[in-house]
C-alpha positions in Angstrom: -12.1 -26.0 12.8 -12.6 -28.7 14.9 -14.6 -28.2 17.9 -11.4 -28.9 20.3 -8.6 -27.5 18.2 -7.2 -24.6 20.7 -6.3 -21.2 18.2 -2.4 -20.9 18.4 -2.2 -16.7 18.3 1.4 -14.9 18.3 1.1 -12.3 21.5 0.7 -9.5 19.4 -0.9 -6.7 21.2 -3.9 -6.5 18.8 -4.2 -10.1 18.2 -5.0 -10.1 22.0 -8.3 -9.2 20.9 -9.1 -12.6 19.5 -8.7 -14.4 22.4 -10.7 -11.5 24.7 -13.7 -12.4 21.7 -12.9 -15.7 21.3 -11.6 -17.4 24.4 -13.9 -17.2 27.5 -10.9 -17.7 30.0 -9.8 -14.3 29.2 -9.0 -12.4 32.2 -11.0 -9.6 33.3 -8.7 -7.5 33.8 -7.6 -7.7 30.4 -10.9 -7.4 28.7 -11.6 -4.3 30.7 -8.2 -2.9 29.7 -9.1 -3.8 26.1 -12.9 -2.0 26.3 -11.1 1.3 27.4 -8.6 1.0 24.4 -11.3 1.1 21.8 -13.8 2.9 23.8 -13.8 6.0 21.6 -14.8 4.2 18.3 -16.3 1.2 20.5 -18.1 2.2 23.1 -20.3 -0.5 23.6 -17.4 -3.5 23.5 -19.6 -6.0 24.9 -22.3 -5.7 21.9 -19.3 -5.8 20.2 -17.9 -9.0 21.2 -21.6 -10.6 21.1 -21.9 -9.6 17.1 -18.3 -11.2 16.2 -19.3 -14.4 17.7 -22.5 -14.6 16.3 -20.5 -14.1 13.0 -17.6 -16.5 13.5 -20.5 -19.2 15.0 -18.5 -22.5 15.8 -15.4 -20.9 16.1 -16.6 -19.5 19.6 -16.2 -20.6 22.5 -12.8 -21.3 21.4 -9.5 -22.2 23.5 -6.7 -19.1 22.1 -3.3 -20.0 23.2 -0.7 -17.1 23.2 2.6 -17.5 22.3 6.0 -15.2 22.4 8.7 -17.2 21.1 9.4 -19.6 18.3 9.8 -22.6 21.1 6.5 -21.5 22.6 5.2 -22.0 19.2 6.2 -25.3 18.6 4.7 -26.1 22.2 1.5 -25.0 21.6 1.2 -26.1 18.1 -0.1 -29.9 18.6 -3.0 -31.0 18.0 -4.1 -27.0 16.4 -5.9 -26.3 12.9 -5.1 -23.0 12.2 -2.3 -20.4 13.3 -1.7 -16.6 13.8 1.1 -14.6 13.2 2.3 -11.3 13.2 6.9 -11.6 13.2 7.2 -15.2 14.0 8.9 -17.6 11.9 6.5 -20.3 10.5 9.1 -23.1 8.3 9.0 -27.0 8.1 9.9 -27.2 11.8 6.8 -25.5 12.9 4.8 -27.2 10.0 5.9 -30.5 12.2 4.9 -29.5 15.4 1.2 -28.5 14.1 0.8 -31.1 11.9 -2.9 -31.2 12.0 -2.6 -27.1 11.0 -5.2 -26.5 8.0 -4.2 -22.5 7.8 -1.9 -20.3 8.7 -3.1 -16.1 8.9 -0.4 -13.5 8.9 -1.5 -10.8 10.6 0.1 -8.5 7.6 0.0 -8.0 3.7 3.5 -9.7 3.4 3.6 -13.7 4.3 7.6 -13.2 4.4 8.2 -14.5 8.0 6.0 -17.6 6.3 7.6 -21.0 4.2 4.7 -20.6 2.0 6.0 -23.5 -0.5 6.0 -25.5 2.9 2.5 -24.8 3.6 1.5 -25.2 0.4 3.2 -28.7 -0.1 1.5 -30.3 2.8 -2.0 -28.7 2.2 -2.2 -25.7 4.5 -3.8 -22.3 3.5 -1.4 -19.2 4.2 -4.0 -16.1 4.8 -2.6 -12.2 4.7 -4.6 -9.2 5.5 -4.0 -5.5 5.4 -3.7 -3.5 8.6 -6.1 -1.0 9.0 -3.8 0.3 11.6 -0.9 0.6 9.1 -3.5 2.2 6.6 -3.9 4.6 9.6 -0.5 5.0 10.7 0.2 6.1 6.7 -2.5 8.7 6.7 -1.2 10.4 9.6 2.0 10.9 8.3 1.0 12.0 5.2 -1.3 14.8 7.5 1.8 15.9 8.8 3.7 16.0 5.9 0.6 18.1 4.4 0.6 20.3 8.3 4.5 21.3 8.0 4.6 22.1 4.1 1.3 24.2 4.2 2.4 25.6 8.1 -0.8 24.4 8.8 0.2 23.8 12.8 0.5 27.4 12.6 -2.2 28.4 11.0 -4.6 26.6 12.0 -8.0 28.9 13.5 -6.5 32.0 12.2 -8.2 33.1 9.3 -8.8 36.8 10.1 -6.5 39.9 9.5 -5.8 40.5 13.0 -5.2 36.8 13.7 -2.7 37.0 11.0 -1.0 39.7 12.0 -0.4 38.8 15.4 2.0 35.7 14.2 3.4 38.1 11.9 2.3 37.5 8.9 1.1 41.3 7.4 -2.1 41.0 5.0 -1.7 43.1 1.7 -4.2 43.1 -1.1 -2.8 42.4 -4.5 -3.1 44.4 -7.5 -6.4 42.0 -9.0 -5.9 44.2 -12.3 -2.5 42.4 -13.0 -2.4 39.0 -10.2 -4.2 36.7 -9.0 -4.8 36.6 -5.7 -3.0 33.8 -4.7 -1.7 33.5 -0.8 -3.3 36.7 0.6 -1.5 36.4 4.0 1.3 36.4 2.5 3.1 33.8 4.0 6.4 32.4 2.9 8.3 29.5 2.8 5.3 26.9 1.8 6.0 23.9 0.1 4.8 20.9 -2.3 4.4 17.3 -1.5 5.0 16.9 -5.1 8.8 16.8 -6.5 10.2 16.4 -2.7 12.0 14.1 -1.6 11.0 10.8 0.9 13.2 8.9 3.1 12.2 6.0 4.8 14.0 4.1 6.9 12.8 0.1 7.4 10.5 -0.2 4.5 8.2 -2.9 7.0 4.4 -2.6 5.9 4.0 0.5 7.5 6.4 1.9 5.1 5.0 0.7 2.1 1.2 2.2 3.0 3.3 5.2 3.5 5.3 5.0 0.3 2.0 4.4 -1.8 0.3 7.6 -1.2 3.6 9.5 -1.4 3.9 8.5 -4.5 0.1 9.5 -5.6 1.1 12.9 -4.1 4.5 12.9 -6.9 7.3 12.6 -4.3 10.3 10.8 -4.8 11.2 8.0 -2.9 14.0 6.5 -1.5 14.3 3.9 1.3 16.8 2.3 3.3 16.7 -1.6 5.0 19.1 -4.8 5.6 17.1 -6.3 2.6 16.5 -5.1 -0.7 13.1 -5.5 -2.4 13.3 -7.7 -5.1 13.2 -7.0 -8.3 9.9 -6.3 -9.9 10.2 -7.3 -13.0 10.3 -10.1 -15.5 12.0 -9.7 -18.6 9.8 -10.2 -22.0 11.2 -8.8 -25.0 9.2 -5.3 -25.9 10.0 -4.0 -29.3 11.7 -1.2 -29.2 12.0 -1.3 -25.4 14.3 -4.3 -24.7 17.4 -2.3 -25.5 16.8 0.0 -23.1 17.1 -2.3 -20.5 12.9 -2.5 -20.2 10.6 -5.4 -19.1 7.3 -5.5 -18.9 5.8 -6.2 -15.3 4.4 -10.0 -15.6 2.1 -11.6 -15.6 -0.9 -8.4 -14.9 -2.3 -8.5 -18.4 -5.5 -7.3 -16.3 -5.0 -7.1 -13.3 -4.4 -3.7 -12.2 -5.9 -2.9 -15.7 -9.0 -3.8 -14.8 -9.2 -1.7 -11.7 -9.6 1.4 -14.1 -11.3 -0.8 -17.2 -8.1 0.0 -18.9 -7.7 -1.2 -22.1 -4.6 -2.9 -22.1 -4.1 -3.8 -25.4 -3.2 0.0 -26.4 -0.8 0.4 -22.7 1.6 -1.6 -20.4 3.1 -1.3 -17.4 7.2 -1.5 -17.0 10.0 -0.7 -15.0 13.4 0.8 -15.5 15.2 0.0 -12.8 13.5 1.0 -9.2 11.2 3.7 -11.4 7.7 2.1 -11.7 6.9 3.6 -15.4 3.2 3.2 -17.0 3.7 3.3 -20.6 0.8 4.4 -22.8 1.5 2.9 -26.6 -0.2 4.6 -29.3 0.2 3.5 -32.6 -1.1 4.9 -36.4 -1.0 4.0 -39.9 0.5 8.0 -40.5 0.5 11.1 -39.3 -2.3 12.5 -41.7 -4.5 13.0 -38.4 -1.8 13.8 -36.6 1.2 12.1 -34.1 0.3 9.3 -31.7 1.3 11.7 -28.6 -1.7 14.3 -29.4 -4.0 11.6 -28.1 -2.6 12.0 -24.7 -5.0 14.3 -22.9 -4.7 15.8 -19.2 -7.9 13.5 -19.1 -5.5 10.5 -20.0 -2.5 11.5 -17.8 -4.8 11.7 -15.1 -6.4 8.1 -15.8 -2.8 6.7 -16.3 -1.5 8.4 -12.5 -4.7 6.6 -10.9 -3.8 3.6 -12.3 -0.3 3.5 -11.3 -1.1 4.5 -8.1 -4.0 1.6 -7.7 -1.2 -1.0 -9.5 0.9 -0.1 -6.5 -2.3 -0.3 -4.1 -3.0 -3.7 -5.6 0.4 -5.7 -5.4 2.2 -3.7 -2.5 5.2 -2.5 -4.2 7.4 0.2 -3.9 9.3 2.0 -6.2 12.0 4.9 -6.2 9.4 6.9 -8.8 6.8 6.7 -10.4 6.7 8.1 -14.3 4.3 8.2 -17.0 5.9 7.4 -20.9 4.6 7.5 -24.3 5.5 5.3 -26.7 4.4 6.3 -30.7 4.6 3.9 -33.4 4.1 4.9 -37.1 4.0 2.9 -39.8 6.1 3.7 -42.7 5.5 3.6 -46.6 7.4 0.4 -46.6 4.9 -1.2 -43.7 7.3 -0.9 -41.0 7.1 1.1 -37.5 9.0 3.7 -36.6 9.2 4.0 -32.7 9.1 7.0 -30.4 9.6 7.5 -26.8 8.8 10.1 -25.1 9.4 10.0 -21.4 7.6 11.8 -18.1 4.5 13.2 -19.8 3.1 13.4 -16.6 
């Protein structure tokens, strides 16, 4: 950037931090306020600040101009390289106002609020990152998903007999010669992440971090906003698959693959409907050494559920389920294939 181009920053409540590191007209009050927020993982916020700016180098000291409204924007916009910003609309109006902008950062995963074919016509970087705070947000709520299905909130410090007892639950051994020993406490009514049901209402980024690990955990998910997600998929005629209304999910020939060195020549990745399905594609010249759908191990269901789960990591989609298919092809006497498929091996 320029060494007089001001830093145009929506007024998010953690972008505030850029101008407190980068802006030395910060108020003092506000950096103090801001060293008591993150004073538990932070407590030294000063060395903090010092070892970002010795990072960012030029981009320090650095004029940071908050904003709150789209006219406020457009105000502050001249004579500004670069942009941040969180909900506010960036389109060929804005793109006017800043026309010396070089980048534009969304503080998100999802540049949606952004005319990205705007920026990119007239030269101008759009930026996305992933919230750590999201990431944390998700996390919790999958601990207290985890806390109520395992009673967990009850439970938690009582391990002994008496302890046990007091909240009612009565130890009794089990016969070992017959049982396992499964649930000593005997304590009813504990559930499974896996086969239940999600809801989520506003499928915003927070959402889909949610909605990600749900569905490493086997739930089913359904969500509800003004906007559909779009559809995920891009038709290309599959043998075999075509007719039954599948697509393969283009172009990733290596992409998410990749993550897991998956060879993708033998697998592909589809989806029926708003059910993200990974499709394992075996094929053999007969069955002499038995049917293509022996090959799939536990081993390979569990490589296959990684991979969907990373694929999902990767492009920040969401999906009602998530289902693992085989598809066996066997050639005949006559040199053609004979197609199987075998749905929700895993």
């Amino acid at each position: 950037m320029p060494a007089n181009s001001a830093l145009v920053v929506e007024d998010d409540r953690f972008l505030r931090v850029v101008g407190i590191v980068l802006d030395p007209n910060t108020s003092p009050e506000r950096t103090a306020a801001y060293a008591d927020f993150f004073a538990h993982d932070e407590p030294d916020f000063d060395g903090y600040c010092r070892r970002v700016r010795a990072r960012v180098r030029r981009l320090f000291p650095r004029e940071v101009r908050l904003v709150e409204t789209q006219s406020e924007m457009r105000a502050a916009l001249p004579g500004s390289s670069a942009l941040v910003v969180e909900s506010l609309r960036v389109g060929k109006e804005e793109l006017a106002a800043g026309s010396e902008l070089r980048v534009v950062q969304k503080f998100g995963l999802s540049p949606r609020n952004i005319d990205t074919a705007a920026c990119a016509a007239q030269g101008i970087k759009v930026l996305t990152i992933r919230r750590r705070a999201n990431i944390a947000c998700a996390e919790l709520a999958i601990a207290l998903m985890l806390t109520l299905a395992k009673k967990l909130h009850r439970l938690f410090g009582r391990i002994g007999v008496g302890e046990l007892r007091e909240l009612g639950y009565a130890y009794k051994p089990f016969d070992r010669r017959h049982t396992p020993n499964s649930n000593w406490p005997r304590i009813s009514g504990l559930r499974t992440l896996n086969g239940a049901t999600l809801g989520i209402i506003g499928l915003g980024e927070i959402g889909r971090e949610i909605a990600i690990r749900a569905a490493s955990f086997g739930m089913r998910i359904l969500y509800y906003q003004r906007t559909p997600l779009p559809a995920a998929t891009t038709p290309v005629d599959v043998t075999g698959l075509s007719g039954a209304g599948f697509g393969l999910v283009a172009p990733d020939r290596g992409g998410a693959a990749r993550l897991l060195r998956y060879d993708v020549s033998t697998g592909a990745v589809a989806a029926e409907r708003q059910v993200l399905v990974i499709c394992e594609v075996k094929t053999r010249s007969s069955t002499q050494y038995g049917s293509p759908f022996e090959a799939i191990t536990r081993g390979k269901r569990a490589r296959l559920r990684r991979l969907a789960v990373r694929w999902l990591v990767a492009h920040g989609l969401l999906f009602d389920e998530v289902r693992i298919d085989v598809i066996g092809l066997v050639r005949d006497e006559s040199g053609h294939y004979q197609i199987e498929h075998v749905r929700g091996v895993g």
